[in-house]
BADRENVEX-388509 format. One record per residue (C-alpha): x negated, y negated, z; residue in three letters. Coordinates in pm, whole numbers, padded with zeros to 5 digits, always signed. Layout:
BEGIN
XYZALA...
***
This chain:
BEGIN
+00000+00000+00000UNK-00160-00296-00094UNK-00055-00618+00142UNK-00108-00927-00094UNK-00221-01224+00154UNK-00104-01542+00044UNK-00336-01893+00174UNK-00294-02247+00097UNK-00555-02495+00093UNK-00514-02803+00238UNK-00751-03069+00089UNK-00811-03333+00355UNK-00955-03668+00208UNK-01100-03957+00353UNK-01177-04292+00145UNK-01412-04525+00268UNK-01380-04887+00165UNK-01532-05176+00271UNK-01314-05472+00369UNK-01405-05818+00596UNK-01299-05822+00939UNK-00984-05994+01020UNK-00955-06239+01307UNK-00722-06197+01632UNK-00840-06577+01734UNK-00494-06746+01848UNK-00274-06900+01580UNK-00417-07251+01663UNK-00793-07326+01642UNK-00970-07619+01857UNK-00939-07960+01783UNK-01283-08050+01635UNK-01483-08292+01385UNK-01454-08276+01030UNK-01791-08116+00934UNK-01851-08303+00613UNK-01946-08592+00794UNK-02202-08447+01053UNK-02331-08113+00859UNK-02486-08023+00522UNK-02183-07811+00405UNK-02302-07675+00080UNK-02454-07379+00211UNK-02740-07336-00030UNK-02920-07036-00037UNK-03176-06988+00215UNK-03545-07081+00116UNK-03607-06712+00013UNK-03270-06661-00202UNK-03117-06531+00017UNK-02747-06614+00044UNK-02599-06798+00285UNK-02247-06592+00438UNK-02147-06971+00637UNK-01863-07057+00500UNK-01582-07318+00546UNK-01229-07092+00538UNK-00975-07236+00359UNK-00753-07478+00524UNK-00945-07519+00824UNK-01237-07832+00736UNK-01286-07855+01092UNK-01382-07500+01188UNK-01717-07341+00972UNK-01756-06940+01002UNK-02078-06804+01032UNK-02011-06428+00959UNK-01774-06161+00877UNK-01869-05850+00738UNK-02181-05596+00769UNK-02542-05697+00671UNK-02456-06082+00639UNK-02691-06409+00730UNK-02520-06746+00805UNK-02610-07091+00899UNK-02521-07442+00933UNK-02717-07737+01000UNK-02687-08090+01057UNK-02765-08326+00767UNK-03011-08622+00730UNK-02794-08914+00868UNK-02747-08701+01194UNK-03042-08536+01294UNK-03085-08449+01646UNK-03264-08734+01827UNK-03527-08627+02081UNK-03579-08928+02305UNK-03233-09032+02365UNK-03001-08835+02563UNK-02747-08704+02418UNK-02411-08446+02454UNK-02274-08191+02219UNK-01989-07944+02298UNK-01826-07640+02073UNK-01568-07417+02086UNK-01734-07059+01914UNK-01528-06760+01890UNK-01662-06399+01809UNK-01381-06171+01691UNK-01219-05904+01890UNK-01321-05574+01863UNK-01373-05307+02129UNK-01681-05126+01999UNK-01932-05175+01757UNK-01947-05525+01724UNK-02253-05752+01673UNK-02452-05944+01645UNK-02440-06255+01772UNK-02489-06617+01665UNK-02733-06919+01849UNK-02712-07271+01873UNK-03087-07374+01694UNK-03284-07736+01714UNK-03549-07714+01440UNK-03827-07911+01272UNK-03867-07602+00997UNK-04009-07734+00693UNK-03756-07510+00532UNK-03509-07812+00643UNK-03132-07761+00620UNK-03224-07417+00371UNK-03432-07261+00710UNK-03377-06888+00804UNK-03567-06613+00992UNK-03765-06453+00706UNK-03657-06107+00637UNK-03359-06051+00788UNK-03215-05833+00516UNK-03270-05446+00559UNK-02976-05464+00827UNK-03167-05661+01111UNK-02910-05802+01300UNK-03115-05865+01609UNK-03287-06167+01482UNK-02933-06358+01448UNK-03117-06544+01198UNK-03356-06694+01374UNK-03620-06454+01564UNK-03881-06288+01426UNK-03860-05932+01284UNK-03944-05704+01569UNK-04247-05482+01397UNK-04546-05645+01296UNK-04975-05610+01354UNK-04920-05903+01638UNK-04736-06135+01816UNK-04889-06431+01612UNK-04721-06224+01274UNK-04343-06169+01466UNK-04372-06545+01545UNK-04416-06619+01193UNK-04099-06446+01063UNK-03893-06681+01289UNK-03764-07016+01177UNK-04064-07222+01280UNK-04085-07516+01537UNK-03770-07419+01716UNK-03578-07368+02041UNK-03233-07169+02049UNK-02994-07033+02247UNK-02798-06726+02129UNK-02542-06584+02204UNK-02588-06180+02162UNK-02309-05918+02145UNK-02492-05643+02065UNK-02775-05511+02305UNK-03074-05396+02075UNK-03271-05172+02337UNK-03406-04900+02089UNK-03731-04904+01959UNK-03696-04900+01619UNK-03697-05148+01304UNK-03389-05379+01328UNK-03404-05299+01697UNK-03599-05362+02039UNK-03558-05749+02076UNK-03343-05683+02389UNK-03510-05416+02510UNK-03570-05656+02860UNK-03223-05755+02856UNK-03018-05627+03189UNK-02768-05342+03087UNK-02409-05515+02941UNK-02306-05528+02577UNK-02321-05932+02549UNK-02547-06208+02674UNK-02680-06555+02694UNK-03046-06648+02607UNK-03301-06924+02551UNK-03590-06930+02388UNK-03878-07018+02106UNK-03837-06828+01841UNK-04129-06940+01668UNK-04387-06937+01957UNK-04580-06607+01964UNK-04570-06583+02346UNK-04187-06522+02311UNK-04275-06151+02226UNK-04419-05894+02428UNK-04590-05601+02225UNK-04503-05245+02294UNK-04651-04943+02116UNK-04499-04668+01964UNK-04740-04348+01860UNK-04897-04537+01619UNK-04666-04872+01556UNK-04611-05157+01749UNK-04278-05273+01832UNK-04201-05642+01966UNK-03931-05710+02223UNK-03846-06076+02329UNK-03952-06192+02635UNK-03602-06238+02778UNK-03556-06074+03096UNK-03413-06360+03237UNK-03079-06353+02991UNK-02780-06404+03148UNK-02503-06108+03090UNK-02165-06209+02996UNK-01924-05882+03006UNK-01771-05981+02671UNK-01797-06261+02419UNK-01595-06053+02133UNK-01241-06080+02323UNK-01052-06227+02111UNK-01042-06600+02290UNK-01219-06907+02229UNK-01539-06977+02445UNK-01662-07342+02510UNK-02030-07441+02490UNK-02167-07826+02623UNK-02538-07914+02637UNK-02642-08225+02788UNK-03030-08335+02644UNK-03206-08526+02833UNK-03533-08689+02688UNK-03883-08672+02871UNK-03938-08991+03116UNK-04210-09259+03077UNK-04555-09069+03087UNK-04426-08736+02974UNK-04344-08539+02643UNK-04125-08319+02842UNK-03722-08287+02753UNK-03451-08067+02937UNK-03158-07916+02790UNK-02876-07827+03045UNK-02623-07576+02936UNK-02298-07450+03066UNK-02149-07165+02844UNK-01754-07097+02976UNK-01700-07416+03160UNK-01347-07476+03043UNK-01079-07227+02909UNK-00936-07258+02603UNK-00540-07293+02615UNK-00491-07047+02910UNK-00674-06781+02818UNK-00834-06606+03105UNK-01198-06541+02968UNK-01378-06787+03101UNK-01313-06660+03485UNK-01658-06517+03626UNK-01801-06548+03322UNK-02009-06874+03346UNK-02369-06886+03199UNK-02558-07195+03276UNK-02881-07297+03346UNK-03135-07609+03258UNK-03452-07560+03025UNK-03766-07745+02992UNK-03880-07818+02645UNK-04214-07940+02563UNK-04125-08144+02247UNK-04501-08135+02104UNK-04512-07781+02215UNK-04189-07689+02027UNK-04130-07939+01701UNK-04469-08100+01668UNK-04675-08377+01732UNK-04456-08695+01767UNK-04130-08530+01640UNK-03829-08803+01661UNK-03604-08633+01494UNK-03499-08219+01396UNK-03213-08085+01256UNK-02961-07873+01486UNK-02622-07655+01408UNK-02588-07260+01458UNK-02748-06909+01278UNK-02583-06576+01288UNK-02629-06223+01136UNK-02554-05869+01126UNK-02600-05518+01059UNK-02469-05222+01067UNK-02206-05371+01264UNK-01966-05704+01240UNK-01795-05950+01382UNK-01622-06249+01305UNK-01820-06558+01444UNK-01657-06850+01436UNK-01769-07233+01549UNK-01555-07565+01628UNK-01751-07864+01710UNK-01573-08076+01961UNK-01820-08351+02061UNK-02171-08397+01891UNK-02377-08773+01916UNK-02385-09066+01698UNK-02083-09120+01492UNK-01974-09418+01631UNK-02194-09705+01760UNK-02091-09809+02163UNK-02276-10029+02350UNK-02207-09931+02745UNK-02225-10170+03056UNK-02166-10117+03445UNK-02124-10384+03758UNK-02092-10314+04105UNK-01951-10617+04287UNK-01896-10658+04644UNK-01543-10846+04626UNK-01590-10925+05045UNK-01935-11120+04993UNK-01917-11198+04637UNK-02237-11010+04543UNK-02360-10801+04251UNK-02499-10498+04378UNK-02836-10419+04213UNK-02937-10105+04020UNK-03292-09992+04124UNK-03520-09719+03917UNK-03661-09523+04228UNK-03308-09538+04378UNK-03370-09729+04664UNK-03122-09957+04851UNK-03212-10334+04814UNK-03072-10539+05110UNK-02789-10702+04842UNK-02631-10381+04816UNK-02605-10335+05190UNK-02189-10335+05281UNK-01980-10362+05636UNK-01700-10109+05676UNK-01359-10266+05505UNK-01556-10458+05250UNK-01403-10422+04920UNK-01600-10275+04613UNK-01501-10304+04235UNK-01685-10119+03959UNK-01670-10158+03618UNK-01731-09943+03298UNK-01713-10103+03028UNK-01792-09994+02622UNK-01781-10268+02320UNK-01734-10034+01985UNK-02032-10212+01753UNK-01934-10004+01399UNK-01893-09676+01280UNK-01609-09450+01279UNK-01358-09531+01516UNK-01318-09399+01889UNK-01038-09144+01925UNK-00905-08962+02202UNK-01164-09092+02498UNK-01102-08921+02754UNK-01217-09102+03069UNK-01311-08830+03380UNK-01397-09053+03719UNK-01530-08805+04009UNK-01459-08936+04329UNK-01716-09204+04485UNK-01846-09106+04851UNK-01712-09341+05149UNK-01497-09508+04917UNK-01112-09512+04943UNK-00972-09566+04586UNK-00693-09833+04568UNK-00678-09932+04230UNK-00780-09790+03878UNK-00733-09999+03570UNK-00776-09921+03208UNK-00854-10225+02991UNK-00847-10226+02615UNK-00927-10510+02409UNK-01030-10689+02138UNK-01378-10879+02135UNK-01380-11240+02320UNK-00990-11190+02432UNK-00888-11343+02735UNK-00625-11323+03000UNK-00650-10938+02882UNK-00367-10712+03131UNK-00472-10334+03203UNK-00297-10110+02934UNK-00239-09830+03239UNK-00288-09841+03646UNK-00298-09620+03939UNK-00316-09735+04286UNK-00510-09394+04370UNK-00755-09210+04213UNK-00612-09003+03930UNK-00501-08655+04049UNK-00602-08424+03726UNK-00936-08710+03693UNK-00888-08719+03315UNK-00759-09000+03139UNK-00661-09011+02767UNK-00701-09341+02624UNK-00589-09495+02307UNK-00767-09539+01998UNK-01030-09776+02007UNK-01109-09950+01702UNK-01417-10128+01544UNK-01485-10474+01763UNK-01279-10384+02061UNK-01395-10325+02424UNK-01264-10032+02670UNK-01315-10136+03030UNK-01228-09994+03357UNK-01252-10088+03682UNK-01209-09888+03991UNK-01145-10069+04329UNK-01204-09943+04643UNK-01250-10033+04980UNK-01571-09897+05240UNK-01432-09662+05465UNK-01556-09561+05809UNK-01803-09292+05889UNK-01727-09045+06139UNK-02070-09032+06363UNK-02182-09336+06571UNK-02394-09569+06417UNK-02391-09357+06080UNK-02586-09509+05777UNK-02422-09346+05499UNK-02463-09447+05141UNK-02190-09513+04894UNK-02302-09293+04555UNK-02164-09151+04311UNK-02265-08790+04300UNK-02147-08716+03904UNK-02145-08965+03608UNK-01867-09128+03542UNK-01788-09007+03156UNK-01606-09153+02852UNK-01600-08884+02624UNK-01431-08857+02296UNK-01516-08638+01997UNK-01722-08816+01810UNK-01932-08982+02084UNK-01970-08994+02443UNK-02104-09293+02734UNK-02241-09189+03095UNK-02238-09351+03355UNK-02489-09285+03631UNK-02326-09498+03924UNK-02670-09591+04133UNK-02679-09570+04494UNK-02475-09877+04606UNK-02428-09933+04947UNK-02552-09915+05293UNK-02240-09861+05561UNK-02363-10078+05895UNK-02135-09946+06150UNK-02057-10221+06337UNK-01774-10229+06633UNK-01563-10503+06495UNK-01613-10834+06641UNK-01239-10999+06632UNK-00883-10814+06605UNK-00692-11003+06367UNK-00325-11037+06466UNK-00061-10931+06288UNK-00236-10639+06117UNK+00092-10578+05931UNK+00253-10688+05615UNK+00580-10836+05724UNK+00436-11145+05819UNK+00552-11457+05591UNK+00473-11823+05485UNK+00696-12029+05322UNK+00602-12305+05100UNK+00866-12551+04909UNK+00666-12745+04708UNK+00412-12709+04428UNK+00140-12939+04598UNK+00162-12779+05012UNK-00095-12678+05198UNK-00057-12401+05343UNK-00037-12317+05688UNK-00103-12005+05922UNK-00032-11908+06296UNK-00183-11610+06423UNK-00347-11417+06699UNK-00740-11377+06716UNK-00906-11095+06949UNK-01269-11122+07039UNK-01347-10764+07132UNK-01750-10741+07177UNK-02071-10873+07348UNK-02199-11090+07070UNK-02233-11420+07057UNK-01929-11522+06893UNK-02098-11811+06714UNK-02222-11549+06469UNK-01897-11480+06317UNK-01824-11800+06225UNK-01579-11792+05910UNK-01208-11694+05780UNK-01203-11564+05412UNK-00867-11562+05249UNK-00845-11338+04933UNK-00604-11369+04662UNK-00358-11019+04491UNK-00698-10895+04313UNK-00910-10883+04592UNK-01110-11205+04516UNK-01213-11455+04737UNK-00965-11798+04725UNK-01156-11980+04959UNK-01326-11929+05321UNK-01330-12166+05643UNK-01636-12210+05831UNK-01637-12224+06205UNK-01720-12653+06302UNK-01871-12512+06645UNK-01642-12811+06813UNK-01346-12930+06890UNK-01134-13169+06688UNK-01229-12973+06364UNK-01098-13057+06018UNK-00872-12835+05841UNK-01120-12684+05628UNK-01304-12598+05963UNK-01216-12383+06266UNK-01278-12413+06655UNK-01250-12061+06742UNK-01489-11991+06956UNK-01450-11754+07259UNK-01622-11527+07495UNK-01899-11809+07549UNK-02050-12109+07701UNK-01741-12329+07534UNK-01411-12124+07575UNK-01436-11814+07815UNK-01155-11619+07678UNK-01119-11348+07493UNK-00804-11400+07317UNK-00616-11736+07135UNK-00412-11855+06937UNK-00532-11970+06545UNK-00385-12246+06374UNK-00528-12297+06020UNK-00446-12536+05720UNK-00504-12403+05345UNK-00534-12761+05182UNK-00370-12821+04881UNK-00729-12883+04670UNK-00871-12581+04784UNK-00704-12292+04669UNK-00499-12475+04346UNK-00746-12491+04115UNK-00849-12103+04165UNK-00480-12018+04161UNK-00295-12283+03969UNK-00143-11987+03732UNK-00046-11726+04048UNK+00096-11978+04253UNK+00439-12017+04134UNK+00780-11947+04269UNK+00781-11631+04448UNK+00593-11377+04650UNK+00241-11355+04653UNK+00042-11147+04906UNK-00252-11300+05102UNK-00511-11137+05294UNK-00724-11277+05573UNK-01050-11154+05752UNK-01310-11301+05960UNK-01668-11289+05857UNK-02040-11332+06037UNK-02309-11604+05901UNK-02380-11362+05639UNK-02085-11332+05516UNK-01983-10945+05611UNK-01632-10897+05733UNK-01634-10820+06112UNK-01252-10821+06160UNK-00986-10617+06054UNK-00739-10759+05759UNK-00376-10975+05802UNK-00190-10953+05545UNK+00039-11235+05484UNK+00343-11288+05206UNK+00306-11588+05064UNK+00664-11645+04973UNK+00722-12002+04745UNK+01061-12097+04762UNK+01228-12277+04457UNK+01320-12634+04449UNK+01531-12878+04205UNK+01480-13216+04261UNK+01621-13566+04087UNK+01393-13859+04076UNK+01553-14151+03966UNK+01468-14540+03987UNK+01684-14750+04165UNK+01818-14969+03920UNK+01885-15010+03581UNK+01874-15412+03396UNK+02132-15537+03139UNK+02088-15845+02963UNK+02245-16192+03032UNK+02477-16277+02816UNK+02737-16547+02730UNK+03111-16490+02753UNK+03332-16643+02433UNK+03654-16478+02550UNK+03598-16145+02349UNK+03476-15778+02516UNK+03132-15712+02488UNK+02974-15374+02491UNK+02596-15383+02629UNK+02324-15142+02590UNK+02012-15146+02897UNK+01687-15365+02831UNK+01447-15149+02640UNK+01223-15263+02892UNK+01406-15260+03177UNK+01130-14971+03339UNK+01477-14720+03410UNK+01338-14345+03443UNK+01508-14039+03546UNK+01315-13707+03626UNK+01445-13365+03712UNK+01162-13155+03890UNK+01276-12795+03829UNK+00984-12579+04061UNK+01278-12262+04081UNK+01245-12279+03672UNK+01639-12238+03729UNK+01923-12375+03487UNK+02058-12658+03584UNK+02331-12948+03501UNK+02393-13314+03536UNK+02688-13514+03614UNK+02740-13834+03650UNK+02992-14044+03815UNK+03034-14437+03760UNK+03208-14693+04016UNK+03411-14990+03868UNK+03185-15318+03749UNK+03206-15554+04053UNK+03092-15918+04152UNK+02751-15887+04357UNK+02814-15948+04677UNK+03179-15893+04692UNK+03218-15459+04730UNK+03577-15495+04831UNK+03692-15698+04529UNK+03968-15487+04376UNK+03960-15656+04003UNK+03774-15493+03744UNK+03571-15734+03501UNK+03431-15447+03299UNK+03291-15036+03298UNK+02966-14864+03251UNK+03035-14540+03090UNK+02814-14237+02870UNK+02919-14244+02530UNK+03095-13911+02388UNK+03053-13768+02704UNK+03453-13825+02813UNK+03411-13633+03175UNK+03192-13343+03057UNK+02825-13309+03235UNK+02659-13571+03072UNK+02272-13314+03076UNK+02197-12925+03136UNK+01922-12737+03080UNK+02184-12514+02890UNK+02202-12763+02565UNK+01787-12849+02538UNK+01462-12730+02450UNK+01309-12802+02778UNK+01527-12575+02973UNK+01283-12447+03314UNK+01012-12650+03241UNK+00910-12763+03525UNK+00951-13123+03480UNK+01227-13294+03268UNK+01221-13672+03184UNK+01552-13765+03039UNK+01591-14096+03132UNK+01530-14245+02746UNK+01777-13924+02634UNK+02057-14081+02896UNK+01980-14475+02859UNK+02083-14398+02476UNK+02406-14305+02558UNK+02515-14571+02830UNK+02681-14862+02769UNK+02838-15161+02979UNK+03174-15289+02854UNK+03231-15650+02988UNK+03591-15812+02920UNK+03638-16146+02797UNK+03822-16265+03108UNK+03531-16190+03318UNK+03424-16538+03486UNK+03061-16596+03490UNK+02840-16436+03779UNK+02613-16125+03862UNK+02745-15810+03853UNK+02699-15416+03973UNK+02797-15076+03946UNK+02680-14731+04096UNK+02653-14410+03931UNK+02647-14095+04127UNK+02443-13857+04024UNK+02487-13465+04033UNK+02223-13242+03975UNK+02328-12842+03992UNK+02191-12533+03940UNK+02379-12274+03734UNK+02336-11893+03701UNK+02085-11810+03476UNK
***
């Protein structure tokens, strides 16, 4: 019996095909610079031929992408016009993102300052042949020495990669990170083109090369699918020294909520020798980011947020002491000259200011103000303004310090200034007799895209703590003046404390200060009695007045504080502040705060008569205008700048002399006015000004009728006048 056995074959087949990676980045990419105007964005072929995988992706000008696919080379560097400069400092900041893939991902990319003679066409020499480790800059990692790897590199260099692929083999295309702690992605810094940066290590008989980086920073995973952020703050070498430092903080914000950045912080600071690394008496190199890969991919990605130099700003600071009216000084060595020396209380103002002198325009500043030490923050204002405006108002205000410390300003455009001051008054320190200074510990930072200002705040202030001399009575804001009239002085009643051992001749001044914390005027102690209002007897606790406690009468006159004030002090409330200070003008007293409240006031000034001409009767009426020069005014003084109206109201024309005559020789009457208010502030241009003269408007419209039985004499007549205000 023969069985036939029946099989199938199943034919299994696999194709292989070769496709570019495909990004997982988030829908939205970073806000960044357009690259044409910062970058050589041809991407040429490298020096060699080789081809160049950077690449602009469509759609996206702002974003450039370094590499996507197997065995690729990329780069992109900064053109001629902006060239990295060496001796100023400067600020750059990216956004770089690296794909997402789980496994077999690599290589990397690095952020690269060259002086390559290769220019903006440099590359690591050959990095074909699937070398990935070199990420386009380091030398190839076999060679006969050091001096020979070195020369492979792109020449006169420093970079900082940014490697997702641990090469730890020794092998060609591998080795480099052989020194590397164990993790699949790290942070490094180096020279590729100095030959100290490799470290030989035979093989039987060939010599491998691994970078000497055992001091790379791990990062668990750069290819996650989220954007990273990059800044680097350069600052140049000092007077007497050809030595630069580049700070870096990799991680240091997150990108839209994405969780990446937690724990995963790489930062440190790096000396650079700049005759050492570009050459002798280098100015200028050319910066921007290399990648490759190898037998594995990634997508590597780069958004430049911030880089130096496209707009021209010219930056100033002042400290002033608002209590003593000084200018705190700036000093190199960061001492503390006696002018910046402050009392507890005194009031400090600082000012950042930036005047945009050409370029592109300044977008989206963002302003970030740390807090100040021993300073309590009661106002911040943002100024923006054209050049040589005046009167200028703050565009936004806090009376705190900002909670999230980041401000967005508006744009600011070619010739205009951005300006803010922060105001603050000295508060107490804790320990007896402390001497703490007022710093600021961080810059204060305008930072925008396309160019950024810092603002190192120098060590301002001394705190001298001082028990207070005087208690200054009522420490409370409920406490009022009144004033009616334009021209007052001004006049205050209060208590005044002496609460020390010191000869109270010292503190021998009151300083009044105005809404902005300036100084209006100040009244100096006489040192005897019978003093004049702009002095004060208020001595106590010595050889003159053994008390330690009084009562303060002071006059403000009139021509002291107008002039400073003569557009503040106008109907309404204004607040005043008052303090005592020494010989040296520091504050040794607490505040009073005072309302100065100024009431509103309409007033008629009129003359007291009014002249007709003589005339001579022939039996017919007579209608008579006043004597153009009969020297009649009337004047309404309108200080509430309210609306107002005028009557007027006319007794019968009478014999001098004789009031209780009851005949009637004549009127004096307004023309066209038949009962009606005969003036308001409703029916003419100079409604609340505050002073109306009307008289030549009114002495056009009155007129004296005379009968032609009237015998021949003097006559009179009153007119009433009614001056009202009306709602406005």
């Amino acid at each position: 019996m023969h069985r036939k056995i029946l099989g199938s074959l199943v034919l299994v087949l696999t194709i292989l095909t070769s496709t570019p990676l495909v990004a997982n980045a988030a829908d939205t990419v970073p806000e960044g610079i357009n690259l044409e105007s910062v970058f050589d964005a041809s991407f040429t072929t490298f020096e060699d031929q080789q081809k160049n995988a950077a690449h602009v992706p469509a759609g996206s000008p702002n974003m450039v992408e370094i590499t996507n696919d197997k065995s690729q080379v990329g780069a992109i560097w900064s053109n001629e016009q902006h060239k990295f400069k060496l001796h100023e400092e400067k600020h750059v900041s990216m956004w770089i993102y690296f794909g997402k893939k789980t496994n077999y991902a690599g290589d990397g990319i690095a952020f690269v300052l060259h002086n390559d003679s290769n220019k903006t066409r440099a590359i690591a020499k050959d990095v074909r042949n699937n070398n990935g480790q070199s990420l386009g800059v380091w030398g190839k990692n076999s060679a006969n020495s050091s001096q020979e790897v070195a020369k492979n590199a792109i020449q006169n260099s420093w970079a900082l990669e940014f490697d997702t692929y641990r090469n730890d083999t020794l092998s060609d295309g591998s080795g480099l990170d052989l020194k590397v702690p164990k993790g699949q992605s790290h942070v490094y810094a180096g020279f590729p083109g100095k030959p100290e940066t490799y470290l030989p290590i035979p093989k039987k008989s060939k010599t491998y090369y691994l970078a000497n980086n055992e001091h790379a920073k791990p990062i668990s995973n750069l290819v996650d699918g989220q954007w990273h952020h990059l800044s680097l703050d350069w600052y140049p070498p000092v007077a007497n020294s050809n030595q630069g430092t580049m700070h870096y903080k990799f991680n240091d914000k997150i990108y839209r909520g994405a969780d990446s950045a937690a724990g995963n912080i790489a930062e440190d600071t790096v000396k650079i020798n700049l005759d050492e690394t570009f050459g002798s008496d280098v100015q200028e190199v050319y910066w921007g980011f290399t990648g490759s890969t190898g037998n594995n991919a990634e997508i590597a990605r780069v958004v430049f947020e911030s880089v130096p130099d496209l707009v021209n700003l010219k930056s100033t600071q002042q400290v002033v002491n608002l209590t003593t009216q000084q200018v705190l000084a700036s000093t190199a060595d960061g001492s503390i000259p006696a002018s910046n020396h402050v009392n507890v209380n005194d009031k400090l103002e600082y000012t950042f200011a930036s005047e945009h002198e050409g370029g592109q325009a300044w977008k989206n500043v963002h302003l970030t103000l740390p807090p100040i030490d021993n300073l309590v923050v009661s106002k911040v204002e943002v100024y923006q303004y054209p050049k040589d405006t005046q009167n200028v108002v703050p565009k936004k205000s806090w009376h705190s310090w900002p909670s999230n410390q980041t401000i967005i300003s508006e744009l600011v455009k070619t010739g205009e200034h951005l300006e803010v001051k922060v105001t603050g008054e000295v508060k107490k320190p804790t320990a007896t007799n402390a001497q703490v200074k007022v710093v600021q510990k961080q810059p204060v930072i305008f930072n925008a895209p396309n160019g950024q200002i810092k603002f190192e705040v120098p060590p301002t202030a001394l705190i001298d703590n001082k028990r207070y001399a005087y208690g200054f009575w009522p420490n409370k804001k409920n406490h009022a003046i009144n004033r009616i009239d334009e021209n007052d002085d001004i006049t205050v009643k209060t208590t005044i404390t002496y609460a020390g051992s010191v000869d109270t001749r010292a503190f021998n001044q009151i300083v009044m200060v105005g809404e902005d914390d300036r100084e209006i005027c100040r009244f100096k102690n006489a040192d005897k009695k019978g003093a004049s209002p702009a002095e004060l007897y208020f001595l106590m606790g010595d050889d003159h007045d053994n008390v330690n406690s009084k009562s303060l009468e002071f006059t403000i006159p009139y021509q002291d504080y107008h002039e400073k004030l003569a557009n503040l002090f106008r109907v309404g409330k204004h607040p005043l502040a008052f303090y005592v200070a020494d010989k040296n003008n520091r504050q040794v007293s607490n505040y009073i705060y005072l309302d100065l409240t100024i009431q509103g006031q309409l007033k008629l000034v009129v003359s007291p008569q009014m002249v007709f001409e003589s005339i001579t009767l022939t039996g017919q009426d007579r209608e008579l205008a006043p004597q153009e020069k009969s020297g009649w005014y009337l004047k309404i003084l309108n200080h509430g700048k309210q609306d107002w109206n005028l009557q007027a109201d006319v007794e019968q024309l009478k014999p001098q002399g004789n009031s209780s005559a009851k005949e009637s020789v004549g009127e004096l009457y307004f023309q066209g006015v038949a009962g009606e208010p005969i003036a308001s502030s409703n029916n003419t241009k100079m409604n609340k000004n505050l002073e109306h003269d009307i008289g030549s408007q009114l002495k056009g419209k009155l007129r004296l009728k005379i009968f032609g039985s009237a015998p021949a004499g003097e006559y009179s007549a009153k007119i009433i006048w009614t001056l009202k205000s009306t709602p406005a």
